[in-house]
One Martini backbone bead per residue (centre of mass of N, CA, C, O) as a GRO file, in nm:
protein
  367
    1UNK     BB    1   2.625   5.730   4.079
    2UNK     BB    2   2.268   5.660   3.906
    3UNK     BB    3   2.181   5.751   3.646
    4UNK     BB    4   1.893   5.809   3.437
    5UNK     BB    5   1.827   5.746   3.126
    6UNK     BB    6   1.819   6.080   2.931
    7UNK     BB    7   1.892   6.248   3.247
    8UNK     BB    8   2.063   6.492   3.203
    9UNK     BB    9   2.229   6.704   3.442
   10UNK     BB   10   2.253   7.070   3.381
   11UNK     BB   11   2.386   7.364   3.419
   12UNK     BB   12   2.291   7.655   3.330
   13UNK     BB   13   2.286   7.868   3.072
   14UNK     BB   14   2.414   8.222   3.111
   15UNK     BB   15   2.316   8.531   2.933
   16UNK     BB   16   2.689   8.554   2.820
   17UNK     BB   17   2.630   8.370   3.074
   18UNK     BB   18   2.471   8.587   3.282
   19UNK     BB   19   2.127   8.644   3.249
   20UNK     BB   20   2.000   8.399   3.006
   21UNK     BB   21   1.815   8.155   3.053
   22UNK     BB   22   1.897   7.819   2.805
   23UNK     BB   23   1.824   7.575   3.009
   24UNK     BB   24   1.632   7.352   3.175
   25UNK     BB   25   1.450   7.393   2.924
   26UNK     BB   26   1.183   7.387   2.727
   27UNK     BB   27   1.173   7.360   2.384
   28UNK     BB   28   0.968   7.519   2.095
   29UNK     BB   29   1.064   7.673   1.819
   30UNK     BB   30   0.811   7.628   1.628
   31UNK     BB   31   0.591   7.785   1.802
   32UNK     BB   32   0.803   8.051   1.793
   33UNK     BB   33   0.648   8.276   1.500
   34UNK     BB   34   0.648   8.551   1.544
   35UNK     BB   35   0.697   8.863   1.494
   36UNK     BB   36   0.927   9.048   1.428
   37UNK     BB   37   1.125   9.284   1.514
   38UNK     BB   38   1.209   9.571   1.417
   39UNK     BB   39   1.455   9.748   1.346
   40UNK     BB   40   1.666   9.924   1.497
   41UNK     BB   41   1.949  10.197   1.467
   42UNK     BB   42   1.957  10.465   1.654
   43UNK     BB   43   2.255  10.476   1.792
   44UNK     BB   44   2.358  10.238   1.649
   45UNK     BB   45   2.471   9.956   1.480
   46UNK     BB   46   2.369   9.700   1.329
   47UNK     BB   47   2.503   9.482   1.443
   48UNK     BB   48   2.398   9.572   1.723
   49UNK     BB   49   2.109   9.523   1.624
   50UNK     BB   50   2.132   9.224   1.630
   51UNK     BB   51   2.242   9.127   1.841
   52UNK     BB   52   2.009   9.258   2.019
   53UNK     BB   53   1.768   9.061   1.844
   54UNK     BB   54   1.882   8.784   1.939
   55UNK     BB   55   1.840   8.821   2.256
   56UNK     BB   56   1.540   8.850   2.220
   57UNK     BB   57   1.507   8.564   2.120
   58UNK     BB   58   1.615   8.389   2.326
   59UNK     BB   59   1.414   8.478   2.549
   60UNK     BB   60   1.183   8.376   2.361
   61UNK     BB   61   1.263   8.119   2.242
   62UNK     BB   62   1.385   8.187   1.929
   63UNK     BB   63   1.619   8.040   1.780
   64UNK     BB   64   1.632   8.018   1.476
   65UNK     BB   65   1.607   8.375   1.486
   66UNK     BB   66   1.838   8.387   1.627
   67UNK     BB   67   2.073   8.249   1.435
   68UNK     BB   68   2.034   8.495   1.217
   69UNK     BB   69   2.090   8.743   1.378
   70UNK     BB   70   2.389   8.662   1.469
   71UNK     BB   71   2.506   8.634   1.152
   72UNK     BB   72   2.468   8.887   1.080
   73UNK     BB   73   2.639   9.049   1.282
   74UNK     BB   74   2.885   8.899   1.209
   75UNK     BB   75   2.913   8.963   0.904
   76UNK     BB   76   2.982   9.289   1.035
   77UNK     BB   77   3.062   9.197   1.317
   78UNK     BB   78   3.314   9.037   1.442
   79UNK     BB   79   3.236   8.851   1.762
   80UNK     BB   80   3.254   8.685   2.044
   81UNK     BB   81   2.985   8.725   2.157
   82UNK     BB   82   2.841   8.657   1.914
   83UNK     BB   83   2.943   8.395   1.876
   84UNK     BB   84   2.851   8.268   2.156
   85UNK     BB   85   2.532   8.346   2.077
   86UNK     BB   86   2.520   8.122   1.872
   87UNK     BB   87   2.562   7.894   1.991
   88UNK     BB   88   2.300   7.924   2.242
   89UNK     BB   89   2.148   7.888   2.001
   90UNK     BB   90   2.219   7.595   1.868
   91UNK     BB   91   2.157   7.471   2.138
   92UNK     BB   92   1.916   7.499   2.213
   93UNK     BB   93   1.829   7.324   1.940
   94UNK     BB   94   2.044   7.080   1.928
   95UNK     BB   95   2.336   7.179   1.766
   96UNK     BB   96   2.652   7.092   1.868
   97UNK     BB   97   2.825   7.140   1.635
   98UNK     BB   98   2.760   7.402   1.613
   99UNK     BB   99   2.792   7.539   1.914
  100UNK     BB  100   3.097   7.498   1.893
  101UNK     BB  101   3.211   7.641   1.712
  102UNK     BB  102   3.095   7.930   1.810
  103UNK     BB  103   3.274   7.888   2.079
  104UNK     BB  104   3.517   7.887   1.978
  105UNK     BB  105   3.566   8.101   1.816
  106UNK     BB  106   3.520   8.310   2.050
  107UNK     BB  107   3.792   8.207   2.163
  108UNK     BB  108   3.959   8.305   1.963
  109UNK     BB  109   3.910   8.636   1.963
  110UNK     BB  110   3.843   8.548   2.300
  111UNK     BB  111   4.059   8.375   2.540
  112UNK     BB  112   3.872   8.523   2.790
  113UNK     BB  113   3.619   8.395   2.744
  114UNK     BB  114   3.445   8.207   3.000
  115UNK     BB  115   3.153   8.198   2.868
  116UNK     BB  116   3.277   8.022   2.627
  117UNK     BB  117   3.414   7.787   2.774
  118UNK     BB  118   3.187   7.676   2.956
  119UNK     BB  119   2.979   7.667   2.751
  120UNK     BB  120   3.164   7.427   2.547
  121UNK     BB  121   3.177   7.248   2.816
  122UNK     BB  122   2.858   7.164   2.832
  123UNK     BB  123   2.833   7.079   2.527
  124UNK     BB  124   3.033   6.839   2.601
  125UNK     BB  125   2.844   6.706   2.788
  126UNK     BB  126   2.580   6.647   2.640
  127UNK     BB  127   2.776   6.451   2.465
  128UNK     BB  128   2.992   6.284   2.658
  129UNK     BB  129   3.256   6.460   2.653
  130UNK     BB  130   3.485   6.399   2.892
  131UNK     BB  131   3.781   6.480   2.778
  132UNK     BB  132   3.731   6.756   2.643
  133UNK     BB  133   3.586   6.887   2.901
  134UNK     BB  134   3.829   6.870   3.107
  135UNK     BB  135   4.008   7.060   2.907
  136UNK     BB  136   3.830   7.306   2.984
  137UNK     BB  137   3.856   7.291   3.305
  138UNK     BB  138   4.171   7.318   3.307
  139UNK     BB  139   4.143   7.643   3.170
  140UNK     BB  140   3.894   7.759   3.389
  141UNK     BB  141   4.010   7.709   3.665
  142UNK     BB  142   4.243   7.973   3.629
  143UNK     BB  143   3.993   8.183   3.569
  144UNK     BB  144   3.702   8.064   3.699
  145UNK     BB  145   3.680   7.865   3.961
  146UNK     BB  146   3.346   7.851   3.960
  147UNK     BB  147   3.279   7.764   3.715
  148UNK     BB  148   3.440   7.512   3.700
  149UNK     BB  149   3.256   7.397   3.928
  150UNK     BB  150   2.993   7.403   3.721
  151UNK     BB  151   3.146   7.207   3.530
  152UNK     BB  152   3.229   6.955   3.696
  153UNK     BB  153   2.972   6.868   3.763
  154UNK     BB  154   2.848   6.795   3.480
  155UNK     BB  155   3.073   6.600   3.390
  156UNK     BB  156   3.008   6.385   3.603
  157UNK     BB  157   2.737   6.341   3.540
  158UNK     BB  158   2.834   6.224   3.238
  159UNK     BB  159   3.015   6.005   3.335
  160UNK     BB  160   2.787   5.852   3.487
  161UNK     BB  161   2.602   5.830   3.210
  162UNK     BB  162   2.792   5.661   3.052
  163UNK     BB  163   2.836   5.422   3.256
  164UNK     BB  164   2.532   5.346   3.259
  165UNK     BB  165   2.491   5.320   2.939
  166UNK     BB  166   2.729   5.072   2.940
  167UNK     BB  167   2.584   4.906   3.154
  168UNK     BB  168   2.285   4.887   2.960
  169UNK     BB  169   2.436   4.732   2.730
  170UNK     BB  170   2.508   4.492   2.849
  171UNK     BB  171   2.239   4.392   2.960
  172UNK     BB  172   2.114   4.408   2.700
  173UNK     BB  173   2.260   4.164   2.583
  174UNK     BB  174   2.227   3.945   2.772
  175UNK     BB  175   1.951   3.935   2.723
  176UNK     BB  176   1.940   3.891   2.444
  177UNK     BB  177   2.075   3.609   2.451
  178UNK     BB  178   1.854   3.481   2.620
  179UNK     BB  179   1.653   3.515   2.422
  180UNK     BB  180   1.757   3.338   2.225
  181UNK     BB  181   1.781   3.082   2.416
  182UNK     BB  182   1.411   3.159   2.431
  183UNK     BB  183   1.268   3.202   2.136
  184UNK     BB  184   1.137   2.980   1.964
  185UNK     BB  185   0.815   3.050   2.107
  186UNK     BB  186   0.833   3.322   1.930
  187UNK     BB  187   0.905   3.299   1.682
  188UNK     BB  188   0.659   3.076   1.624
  189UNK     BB  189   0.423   3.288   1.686
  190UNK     BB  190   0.512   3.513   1.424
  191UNK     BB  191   0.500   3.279   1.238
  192UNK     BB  192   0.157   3.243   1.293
  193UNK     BB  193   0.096   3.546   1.220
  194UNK     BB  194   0.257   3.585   0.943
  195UNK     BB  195   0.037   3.342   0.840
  196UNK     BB  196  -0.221   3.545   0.865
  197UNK     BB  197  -0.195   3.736   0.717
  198UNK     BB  198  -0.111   3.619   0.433
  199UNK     BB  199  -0.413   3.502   0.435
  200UNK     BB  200  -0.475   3.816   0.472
  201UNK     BB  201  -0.330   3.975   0.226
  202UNK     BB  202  -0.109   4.092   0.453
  203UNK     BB  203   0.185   4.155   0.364
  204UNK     BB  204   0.346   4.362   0.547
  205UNK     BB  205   0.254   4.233   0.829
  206UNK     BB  206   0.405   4.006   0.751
  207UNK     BB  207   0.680   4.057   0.748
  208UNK     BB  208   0.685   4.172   1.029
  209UNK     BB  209   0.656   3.915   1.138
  210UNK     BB  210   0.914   3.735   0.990
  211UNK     BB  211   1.126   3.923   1.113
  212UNK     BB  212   1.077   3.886   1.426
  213UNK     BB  213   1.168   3.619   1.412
  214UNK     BB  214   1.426   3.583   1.280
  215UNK     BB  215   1.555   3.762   1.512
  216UNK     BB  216   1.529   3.512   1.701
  217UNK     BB  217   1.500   3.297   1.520
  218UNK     BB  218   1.629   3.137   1.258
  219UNK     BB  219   1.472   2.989   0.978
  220UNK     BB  220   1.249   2.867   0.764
  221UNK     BB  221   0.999   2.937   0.794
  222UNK     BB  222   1.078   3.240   0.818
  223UNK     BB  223   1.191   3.277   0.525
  224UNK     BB  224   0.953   3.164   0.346
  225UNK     BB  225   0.786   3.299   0.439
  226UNK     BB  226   0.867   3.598   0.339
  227UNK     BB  227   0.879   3.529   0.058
  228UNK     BB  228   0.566   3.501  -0.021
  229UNK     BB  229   0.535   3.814   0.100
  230UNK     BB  230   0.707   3.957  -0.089
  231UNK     BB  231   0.517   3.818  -0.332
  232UNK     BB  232   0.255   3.950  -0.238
  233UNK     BB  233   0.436   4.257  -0.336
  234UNK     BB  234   0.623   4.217  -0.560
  235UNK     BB  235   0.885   4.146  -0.434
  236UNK     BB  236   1.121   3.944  -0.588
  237UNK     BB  237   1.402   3.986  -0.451
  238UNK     BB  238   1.341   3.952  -0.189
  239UNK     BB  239   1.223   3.674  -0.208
  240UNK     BB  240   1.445   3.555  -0.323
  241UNK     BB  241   1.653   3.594  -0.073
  242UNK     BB  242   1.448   3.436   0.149
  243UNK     BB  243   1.488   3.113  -0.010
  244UNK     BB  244   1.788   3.115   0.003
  245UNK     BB  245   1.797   3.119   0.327
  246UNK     BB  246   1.634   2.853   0.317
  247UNK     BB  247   1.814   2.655   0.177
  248UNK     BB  248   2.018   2.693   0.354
  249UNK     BB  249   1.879   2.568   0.625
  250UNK     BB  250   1.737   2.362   0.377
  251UNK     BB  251   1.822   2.194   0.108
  252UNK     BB  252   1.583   1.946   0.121
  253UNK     BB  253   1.356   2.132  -0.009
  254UNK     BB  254   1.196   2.127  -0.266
  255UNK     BB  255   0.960   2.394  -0.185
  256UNK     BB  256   1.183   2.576  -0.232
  257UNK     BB  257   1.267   2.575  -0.511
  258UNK     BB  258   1.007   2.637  -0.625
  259UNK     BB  259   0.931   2.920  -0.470
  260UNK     BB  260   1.218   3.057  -0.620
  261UNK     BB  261   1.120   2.935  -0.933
  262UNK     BB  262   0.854   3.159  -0.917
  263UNK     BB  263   1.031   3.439  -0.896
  264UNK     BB  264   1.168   3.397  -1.120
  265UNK     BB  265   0.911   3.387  -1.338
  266UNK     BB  266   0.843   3.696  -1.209
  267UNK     BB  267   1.135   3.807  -1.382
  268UNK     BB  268   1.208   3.650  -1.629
  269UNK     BB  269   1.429   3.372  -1.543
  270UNK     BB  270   1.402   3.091  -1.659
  271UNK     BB  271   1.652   2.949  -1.624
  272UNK     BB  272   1.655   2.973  -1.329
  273UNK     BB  273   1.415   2.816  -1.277
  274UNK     BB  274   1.488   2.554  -1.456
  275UNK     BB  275   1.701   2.499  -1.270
  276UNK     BB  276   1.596   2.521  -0.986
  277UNK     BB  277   1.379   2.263  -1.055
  278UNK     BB  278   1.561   2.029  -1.091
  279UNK     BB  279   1.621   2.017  -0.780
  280UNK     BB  280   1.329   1.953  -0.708
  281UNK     BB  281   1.318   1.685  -0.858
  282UNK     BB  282   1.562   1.553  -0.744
  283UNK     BB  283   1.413   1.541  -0.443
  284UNK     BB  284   1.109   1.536  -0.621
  285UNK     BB  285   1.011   1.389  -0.886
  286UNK     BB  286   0.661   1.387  -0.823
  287UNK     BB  287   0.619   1.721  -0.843
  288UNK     BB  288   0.377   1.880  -1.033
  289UNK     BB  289   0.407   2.138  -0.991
  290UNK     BB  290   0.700   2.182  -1.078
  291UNK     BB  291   0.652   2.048  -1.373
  292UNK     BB  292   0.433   2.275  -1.405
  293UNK     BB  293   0.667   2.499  -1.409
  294UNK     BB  294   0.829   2.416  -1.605
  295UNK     BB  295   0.701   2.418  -1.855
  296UNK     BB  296   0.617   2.728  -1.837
  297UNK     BB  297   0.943   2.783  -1.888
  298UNK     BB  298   0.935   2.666  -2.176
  299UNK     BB  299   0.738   2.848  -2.289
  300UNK     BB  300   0.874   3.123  -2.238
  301UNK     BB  301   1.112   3.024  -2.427
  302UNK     BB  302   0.947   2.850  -2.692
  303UNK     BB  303   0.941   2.544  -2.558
  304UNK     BB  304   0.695   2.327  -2.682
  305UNK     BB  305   0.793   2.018  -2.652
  306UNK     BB  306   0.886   2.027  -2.338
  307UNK     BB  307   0.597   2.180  -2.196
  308UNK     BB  308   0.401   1.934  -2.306
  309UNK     BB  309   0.583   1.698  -2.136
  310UNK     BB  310   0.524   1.807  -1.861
  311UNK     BB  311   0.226   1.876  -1.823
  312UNK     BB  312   0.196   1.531  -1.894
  313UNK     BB  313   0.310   1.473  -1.632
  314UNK     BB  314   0.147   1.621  -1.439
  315UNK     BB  315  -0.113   1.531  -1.519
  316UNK     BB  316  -0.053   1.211  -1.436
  317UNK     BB  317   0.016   1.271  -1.118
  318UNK     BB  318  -0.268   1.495  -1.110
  319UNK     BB  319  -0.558   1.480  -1.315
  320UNK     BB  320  -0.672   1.755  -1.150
  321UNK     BB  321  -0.497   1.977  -1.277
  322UNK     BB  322  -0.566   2.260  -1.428
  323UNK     BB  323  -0.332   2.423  -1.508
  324UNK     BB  324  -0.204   2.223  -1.692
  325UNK     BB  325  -0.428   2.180  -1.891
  326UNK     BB  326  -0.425   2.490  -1.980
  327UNK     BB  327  -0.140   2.488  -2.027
  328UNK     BB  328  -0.158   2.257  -2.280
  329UNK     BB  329  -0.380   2.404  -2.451
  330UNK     BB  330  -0.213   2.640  -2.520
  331UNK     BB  331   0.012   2.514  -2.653
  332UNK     BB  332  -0.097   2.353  -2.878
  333UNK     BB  333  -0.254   2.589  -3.033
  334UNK     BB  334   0.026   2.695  -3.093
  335UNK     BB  335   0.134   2.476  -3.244
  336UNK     BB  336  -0.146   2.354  -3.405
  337UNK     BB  337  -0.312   2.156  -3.196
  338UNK     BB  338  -0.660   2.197  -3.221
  339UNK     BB  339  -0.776   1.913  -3.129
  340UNK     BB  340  -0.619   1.899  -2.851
  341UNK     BB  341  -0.721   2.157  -2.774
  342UNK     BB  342  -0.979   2.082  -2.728
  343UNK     BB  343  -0.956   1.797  -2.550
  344UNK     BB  344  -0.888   1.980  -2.321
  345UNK     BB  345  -1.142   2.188  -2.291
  346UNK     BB  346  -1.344   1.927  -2.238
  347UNK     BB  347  -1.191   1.817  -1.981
  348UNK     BB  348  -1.193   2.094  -1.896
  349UNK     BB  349  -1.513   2.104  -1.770
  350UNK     BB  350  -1.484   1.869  -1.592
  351UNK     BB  351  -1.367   2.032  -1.379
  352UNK     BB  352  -1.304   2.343  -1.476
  353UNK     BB  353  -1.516   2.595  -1.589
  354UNK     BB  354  -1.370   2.856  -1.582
  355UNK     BB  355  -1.090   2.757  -1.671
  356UNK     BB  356  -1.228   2.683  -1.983
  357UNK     BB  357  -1.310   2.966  -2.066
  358UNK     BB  358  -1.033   3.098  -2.035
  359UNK     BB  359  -0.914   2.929  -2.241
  360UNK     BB  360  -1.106   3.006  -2.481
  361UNK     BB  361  -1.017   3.323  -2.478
  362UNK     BB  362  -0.776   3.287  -2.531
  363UNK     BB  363  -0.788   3.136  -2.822
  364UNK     BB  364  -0.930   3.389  -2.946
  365UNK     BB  365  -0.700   3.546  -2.919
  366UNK     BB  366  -0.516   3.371  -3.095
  367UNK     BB  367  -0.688   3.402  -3.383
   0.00000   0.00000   0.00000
């Protein structure tokens, strides 16, 4: 027999599991927040009056509430009925592991109580415990024979349950297989959704779309846009981490190391940035970008003979890059080369006046 997942069906427990039904049904204690009863004490002990209101709590399934009432009667006097219905408020809660101590409890102080014992191997069959629960019903058989057989039940469905559970994972895997083998256009889906989010700046969005992909099929693509959206949230080791993957799978792309070494300069990692682009350099020459990002590294080092000759190597490749202009107009004016940075203001005039204007306010700044 296969039963539905999720859908263990247990025969309810009863009463001192005699008289009150406490399985089988929806239990809401949140909701269930109604003011204590008095405590009324008049002809019984406190205990047994604590007793009593947990009974009626668990009646009116405030099982939380049931809970306390329990403990304190327990603590005025430990008695086996106490402790199996504190397990009893327990599972209601679905609290299985408080509920077993408590039936076990109850079973240590009166070995005979088959109340407890039968509540103890129901709450191993919720939990799937089929082993536990079957030598509960070997020491029940032989005290209750009925109740044995009504937990003999629940144990059966757990154990269709557990094969279900079984069988249900063994499909989940080879589904994973076959998606995995056929994931490469979803994969690809993901990493076009996630570069849509990263161009409109919602970079959460992002992250979530290019781990999608990567989960089905791990890329250059996928790890890179990773890193570029980690990059977006300024979270720079995470992005750093995403880099690092993308070049495992694609050693010899630029691009990758370029980056990786702008995380580094985001972290402050100058040489680290340094050693990263020297490979990307190496990879490709010509790379205007990359050697003006070496620059910068070299002038956050305060290296700025080294940092002069990049920007000049990036100018050269690429004469309308302004931000290498920018850069080297900076450098210029901190060396004391005032000339040659104004020649560069002049310059960058002519390509991007915003970006001109930005030099000259530094330059105001430095001075």
């Amino acid at each position: 027999m296969r039963i539905k997942l999720g859908a263990l069906a247990v025969t309810p427990v009863v009463g001192i599991f005699l008289t009150v039904t406490i399985l089988g049904q929806n239990f809401s204690p949140e909701l269930n927040t109604g003011a204590q009863p008095p405590l009324q004490t008049s002809g019984r002990s406190t205990a047994e009056a604590y007793y009593e209101r947990g009974n009626e709590y668990l009646k009116a399934e405030h099982c939380s509430e049931a809970v306390e009432a329990f403990k304190k009667a327990i603590a005025l006097k430990p008695t086996s009925a106490a402790y199996n219905n504190l397990g009893r408020a327990y599972f209601c809660l679905v609290k299985y592991p408080e509920a077993e101590a408590g039936f076990k409890q109850a079973i240590r102080l009166d070995p005979g109580n088959t109340s407890a014992l039968y509540n103890l191997g129901v709450t191993y069959a919720h939990q799937v415990k089929i082993e536990e629960g079957n030598n509960v019903y070997l020491m029940l058989r032989s005290k209750d024979p009925e109740r044995a057989k009504e937990l003999k039940i629940d144990l059966d469905r757990a154990w269709e349950a557990r094969t279900a559970i079984e069988e249900a994972h063994t499909e989940i895997e080879k589904a994973k297989k076959a998606l995995a083998e056929a994931s490469g256009g979803s994969a690809k889906a993901y990493i076009a959704q996630g570069d849509k989010y990263r161009e409109a700046e919602d970079y959460a969005r992002a992250v979530e779309a290019y781990k999608k992909a990567i989960s089905l099929s791990p890329s250059m693509d996928g790890y890179n846009g990773l890193g570029l959206a980690y990059a977006g949230l300024k979270q720079y080791p995470s992005a750093e981490s995403a880099f690092q993957q993308a070049i495992r799978l694609l050693p010899r792309e630029a691009i990758l190391h370029y980056n990786l070494a702008g995380a580094y300069v985001q972290m402050e990692q100058y040489e680290k940035a340094r050693a990263t682009l020297a490979e990307a350099l190496r990879l490709k020459p010509d790379y205007a970008d990359a050697i003006n990002l070496l620059g910068f590294a070299y002038f956050r080092l305060k290296q700025y003979s080294e940092a002069t000759a990049q920007f000049r190597q990036a100018i050269r490749l690429a004469p309308d890059n302004t931000v290498a202009h920018y850069n080297l107009g900076k450098t210029y004016f901190l060396m004391g080369r005032k000339e040659e940075a104004q020649q560069i203001y002049r310059k960058l005039l002519t390509l991007d006046k915003e970006m001109a204007e930005k030099l000259l306010d530094e330059i105001k700044k430095m001075k």
